[in-house]
N, C-alpha and C positions, 0 to 999 in steps of 0.2 A: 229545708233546713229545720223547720222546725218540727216537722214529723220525725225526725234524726234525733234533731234533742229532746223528744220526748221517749224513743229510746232507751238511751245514751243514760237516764234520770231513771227507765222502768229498769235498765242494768242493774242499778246501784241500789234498788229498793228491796224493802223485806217484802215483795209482792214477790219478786224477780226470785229470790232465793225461796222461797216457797216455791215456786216450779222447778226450780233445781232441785230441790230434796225429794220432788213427788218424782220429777223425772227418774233423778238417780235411783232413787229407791223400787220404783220398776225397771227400770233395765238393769240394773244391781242385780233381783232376783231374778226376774227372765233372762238375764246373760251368762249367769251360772245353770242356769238349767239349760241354755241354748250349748254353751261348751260343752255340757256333759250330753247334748248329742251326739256327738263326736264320739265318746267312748260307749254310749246303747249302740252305736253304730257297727260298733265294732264285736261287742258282747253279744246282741241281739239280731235273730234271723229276721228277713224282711216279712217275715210272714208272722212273725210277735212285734211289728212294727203297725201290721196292718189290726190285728186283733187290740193294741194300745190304741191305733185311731179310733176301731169302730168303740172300745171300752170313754175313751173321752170325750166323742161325740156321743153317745147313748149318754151321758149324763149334762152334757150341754144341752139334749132334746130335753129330757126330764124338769132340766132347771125352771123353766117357764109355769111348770106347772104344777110345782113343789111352793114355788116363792111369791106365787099368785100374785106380781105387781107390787108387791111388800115394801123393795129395796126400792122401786123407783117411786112410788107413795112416801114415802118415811123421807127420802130428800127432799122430797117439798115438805112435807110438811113441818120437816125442823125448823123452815124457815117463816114459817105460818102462825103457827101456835104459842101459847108461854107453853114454860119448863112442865108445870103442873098437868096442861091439857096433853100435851106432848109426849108425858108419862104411861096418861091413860090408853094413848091409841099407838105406843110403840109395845107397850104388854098385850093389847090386845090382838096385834098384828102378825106377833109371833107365834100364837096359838095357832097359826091356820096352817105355815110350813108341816111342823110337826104330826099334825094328824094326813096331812097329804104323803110323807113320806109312806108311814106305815099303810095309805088305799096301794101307794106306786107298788110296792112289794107284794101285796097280793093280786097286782094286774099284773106284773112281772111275773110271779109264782103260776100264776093260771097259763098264759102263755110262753110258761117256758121251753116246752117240745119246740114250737112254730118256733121261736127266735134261734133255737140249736140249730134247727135244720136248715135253717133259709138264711144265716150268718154265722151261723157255728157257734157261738155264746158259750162260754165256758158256765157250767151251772152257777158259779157262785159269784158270775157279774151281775144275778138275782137277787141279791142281799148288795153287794158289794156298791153298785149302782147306785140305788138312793138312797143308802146311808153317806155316798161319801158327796151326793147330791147336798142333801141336806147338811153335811159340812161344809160343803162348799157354800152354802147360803151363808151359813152362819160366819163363816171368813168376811165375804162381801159385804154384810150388815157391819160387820167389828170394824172394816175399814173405814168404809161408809159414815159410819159415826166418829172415827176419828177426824176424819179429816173435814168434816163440817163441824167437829169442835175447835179446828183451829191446830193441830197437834203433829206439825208433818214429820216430825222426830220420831213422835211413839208410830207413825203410819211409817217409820223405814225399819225402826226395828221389829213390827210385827212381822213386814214383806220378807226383811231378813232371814227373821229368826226359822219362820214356817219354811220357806224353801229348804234353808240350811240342815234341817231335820230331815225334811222329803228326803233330799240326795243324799245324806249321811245314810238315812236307813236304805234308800236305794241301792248305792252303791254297792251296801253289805249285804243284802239281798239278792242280786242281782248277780257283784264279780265272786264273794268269795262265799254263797250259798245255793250259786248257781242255779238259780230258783226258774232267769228267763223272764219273760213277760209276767209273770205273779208277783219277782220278787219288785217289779217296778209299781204294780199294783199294792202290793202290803204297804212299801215304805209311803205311796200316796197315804193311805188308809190312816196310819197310826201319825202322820202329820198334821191331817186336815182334821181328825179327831181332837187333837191336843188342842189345837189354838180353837178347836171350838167350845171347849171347856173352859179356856181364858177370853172365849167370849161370853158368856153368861157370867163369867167372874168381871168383868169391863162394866158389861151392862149393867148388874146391881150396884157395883160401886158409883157409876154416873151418876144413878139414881132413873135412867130409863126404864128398868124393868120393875113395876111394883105389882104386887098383890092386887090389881085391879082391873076390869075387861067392860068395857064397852058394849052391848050389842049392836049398838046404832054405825059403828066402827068399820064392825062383820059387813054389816048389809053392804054398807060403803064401799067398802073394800072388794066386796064379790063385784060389784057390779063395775068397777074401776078395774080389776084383774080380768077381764075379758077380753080388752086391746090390747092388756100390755102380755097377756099370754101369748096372743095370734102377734104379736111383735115381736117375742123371744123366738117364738116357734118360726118367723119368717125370718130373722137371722140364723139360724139355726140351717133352715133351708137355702139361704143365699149359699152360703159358703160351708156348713161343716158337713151336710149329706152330701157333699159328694161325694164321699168316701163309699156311703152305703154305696151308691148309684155305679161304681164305678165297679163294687162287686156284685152287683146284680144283676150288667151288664156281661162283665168278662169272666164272673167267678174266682177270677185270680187273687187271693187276700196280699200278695207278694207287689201285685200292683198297686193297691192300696197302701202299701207301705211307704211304696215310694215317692207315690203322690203325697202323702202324708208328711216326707221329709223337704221335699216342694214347700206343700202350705206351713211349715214352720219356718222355713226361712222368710215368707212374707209376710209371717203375722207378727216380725220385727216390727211393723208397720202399724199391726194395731197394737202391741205393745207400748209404741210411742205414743197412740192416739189414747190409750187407755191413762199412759200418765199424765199427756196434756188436759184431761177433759177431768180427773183429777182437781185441778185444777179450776178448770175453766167453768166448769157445772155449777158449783158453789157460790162464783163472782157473778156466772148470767144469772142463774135463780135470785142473789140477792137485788142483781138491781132490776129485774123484774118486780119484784116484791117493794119500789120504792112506792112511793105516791106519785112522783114524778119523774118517771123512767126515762135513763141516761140512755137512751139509741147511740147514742156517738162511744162512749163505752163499750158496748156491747160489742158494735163494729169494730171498734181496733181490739178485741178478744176474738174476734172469729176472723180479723185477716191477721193478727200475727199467728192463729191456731194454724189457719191453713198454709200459712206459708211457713214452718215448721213440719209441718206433714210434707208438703212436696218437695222440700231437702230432705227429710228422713227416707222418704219413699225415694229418691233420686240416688242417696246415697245406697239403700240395700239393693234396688236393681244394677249397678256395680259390682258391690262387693260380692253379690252370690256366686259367680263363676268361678271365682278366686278361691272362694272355700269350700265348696263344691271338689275341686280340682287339687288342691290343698289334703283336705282332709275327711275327704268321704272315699267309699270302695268304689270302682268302676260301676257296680252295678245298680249305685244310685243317681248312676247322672242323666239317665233318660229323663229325670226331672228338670234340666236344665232345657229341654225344649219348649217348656210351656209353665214356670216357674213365673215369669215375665208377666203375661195375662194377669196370674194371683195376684200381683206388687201392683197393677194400675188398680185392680179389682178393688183390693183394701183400701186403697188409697180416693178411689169414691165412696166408700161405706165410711173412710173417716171421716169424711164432710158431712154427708146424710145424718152421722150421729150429733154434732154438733146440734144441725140443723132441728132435730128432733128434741131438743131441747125448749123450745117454743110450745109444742105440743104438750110436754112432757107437762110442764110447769103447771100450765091452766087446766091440764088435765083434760084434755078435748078429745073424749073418748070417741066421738062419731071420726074425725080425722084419724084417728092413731086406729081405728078397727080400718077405715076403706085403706089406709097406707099400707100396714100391715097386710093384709088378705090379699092384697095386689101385686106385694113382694113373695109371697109363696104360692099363688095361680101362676105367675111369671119365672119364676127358681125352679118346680117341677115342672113345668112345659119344656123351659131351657134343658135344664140337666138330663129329662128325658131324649129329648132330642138329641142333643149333640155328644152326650156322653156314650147313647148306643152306635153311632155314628163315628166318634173317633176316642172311645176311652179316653185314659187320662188326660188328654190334651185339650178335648173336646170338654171337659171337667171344667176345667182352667178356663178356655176361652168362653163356657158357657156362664164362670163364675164373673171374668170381666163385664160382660154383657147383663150381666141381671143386676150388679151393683151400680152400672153407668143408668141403666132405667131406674130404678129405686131412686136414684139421688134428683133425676128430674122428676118425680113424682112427690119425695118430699120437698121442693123449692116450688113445686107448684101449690101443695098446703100449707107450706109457712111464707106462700107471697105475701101476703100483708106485711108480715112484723119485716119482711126482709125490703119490702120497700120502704117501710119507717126506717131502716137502718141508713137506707143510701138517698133520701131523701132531706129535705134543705131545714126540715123542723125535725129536730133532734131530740128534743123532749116531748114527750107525751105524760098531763094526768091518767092515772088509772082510776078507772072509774067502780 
């Protein structure tokens, strides 16, 4: 009864409507852009289905090594620092993306024959790549800041606004410019460009970007972006190569597509885990950061997290058949054989993420390098194996399999804080 009324009270709180507005505000824009599968569906062959995957996974690989740790440094550290100190190491932080873009473009430029040949790479995903990489940073930092300033209004209209551009320019690039797989690429480009313009305009008006750089910052930083890069690059490898894997295997870019239109219907899943953690990031960090840290808190954020995930995740392995059947062409429902796998798959990498939140905080570089490196020896083992084995389905069940190990891998590094959770002394000083 009284875990009910507490509840019943988190219903009616402005805590409660802050997850309503993060939620909405991501599935808002991932729902409009999830519709408008439906009509790339229709406008686009599955063979610029397959070339959009490998174009958005080649900038998901990049990301890790563009953003060097950045976005996940600078959430702790908001919580860390005064305004003033916090100034110094959010200007210093963002110098490092920027000169990494421009090394990514001349290691792309150099191997550009090899990427044609061995994926087909159209030449100007060599430019196009890490510049819209480095947009894409710059998005995630603008959100990032907003919503650990407390501001979940301007975090729906930025989510808003940027999708509603993409798909405007899409659309018109795509239906009535007949452009194809480019014109979906250009309208990305010149959306993740804009609002990265109004992030540097956000960021000087905060008062986060000043005229001043740390060295001591840099060093800090390098040597903190080495976990968290072999961390991006192992999620990276959990789930979004197997696209490459699946054409290196069969050669077919056409199966790639379809796989492709598979793993968008499950990443409904981490769409929801994106806008609870949203959320959830902000609260564990701060009451980590107390002097005498709430575990009983903590705890009921990570069982109402996860039991929010396993209705979400329960609810899309349902509804996919439905719209599969509904509104895709026949020739994309060989995805519905192994669709299934994806949705448990996500739904243990949303707990894992949570969980990684422990690490994240204290910043336990030695844990977060053996976690990571253990999820990408175990992701190329799998996907090799079972993907030459049974293609796309072999993808799928290899993707289930390497996120159900990863998740006991991370519950085995954050044993401690997780037996402080469920254990009889609820508070703990930090020392």
């Amino acid at each position: 009864m009284a875990a009910l009324q507490g509840i019943l009270k988190f219903g009616k709180s402005a805590e409660m409507r802050s997850v309503a507005v993060y939620t909405i505000s991501n599935f808002a824009s991932k729902g409009i852009s999830f519709l408008l599968l439906f009509y790339f569906a229709h406008e686009l062959t599955e063979t610029d289905f397959g070339l959009l995957n490998l174009f958005s996974n080649g900038i998901l690989f990049l990301m890790p090594f563009v953003s060097m740790g950045v976005l996940q440094s600078v959430n702790t550290e908001y919580f860390k620092k005064d305004k003033k100190e916090f100034s110094h190491f959010f200007s210093t932080t963002l110098v490092m993306p920027m000169i990494l873009t421009l090394f990514a473009m001349g290691v792309f430029f150099m191997f550009r024959q090899q990427l044609q040949q061995r994926y087909s790479f159209p030449a100007i995903f060599v430019v196009m790549i890490p510049l819209i990489t480095l947009f894409n940073f710059l998005n995630e930092h603008l959100i990032n800041m907003v919503r650990n300033s407390g501001d979940p209004v301007k975090y729906l209209f930025i989510n808003i606004g940027r999708l509603l551009a993409e798909i405007t320019l899409a659309v018109f690039f795509v239906g009535a410019m007949e452009l194809g797989w480019m014109g979906r690429v250009t309208g990305i480009f010149i959306s993740y460009f804009m609002i990265a313009l109004y992030a540097f305009f956000y960021f000087k008006e905060q008062g986060f970007f000043i005229n001043s750089f740390k060295r001591k910052y840099l060093y800090d930083e390098l040597l903190f972006s080495i976990p968290i890069i072999v961390m991006q690059v192992g999620v990276f490898c959990m789930g979004s190569s197997a696209g490459y894997f699946i054409e290196y295997f069969t050669h077919d870019m056409a199966q790639v597509g379809i796989f492709s239109i598979a793993a968008t219907f499950g990443s409904v899943i981490i769409v929801l885990c994106t806008a609870m953690l949203q959320y959830s990031y902000p609260k564990v960090y701060s009451l980590l950061a107390e002097k005498n840290i709430d575990y009983a808190a903590i705890r009921w954020h990570l069982l109402f997290y996860a039991g929010i995930m396993l209705l979400g995740t329960g609810i899309v392995i349902i509804a996919t058949p439905l719209a599969y059947k509904m509104l895709l062409k026949e020739s994309y429902h060989a995805g519905l054989s192994y669709y299934f796998f994806i949705c448990i798959g996500y739904f243990f990498w949303s707990i894992s993420y949570f969980l990684y939140a422990f690490m994240l905080y204290r910043k336990e570089k030695r844990k977060l390098l053996m976690a990571s490196s253990l999820s990408v020896l175990i992701s190329v083992l799998s996907h090799s194996l079972l993907v030459k084995q049974w293609g796309p389905y072999g993808a799928a069940v290899s993707m289930c399999v390497v996120y159900l190990v990863v998740l006991l891998i991370t519950i085995f590094f954050v044993r401690k804080p997780l037996s402080q959770l469920f254990s009889n002394n609820l508070y703990k000083t930090e020392s």
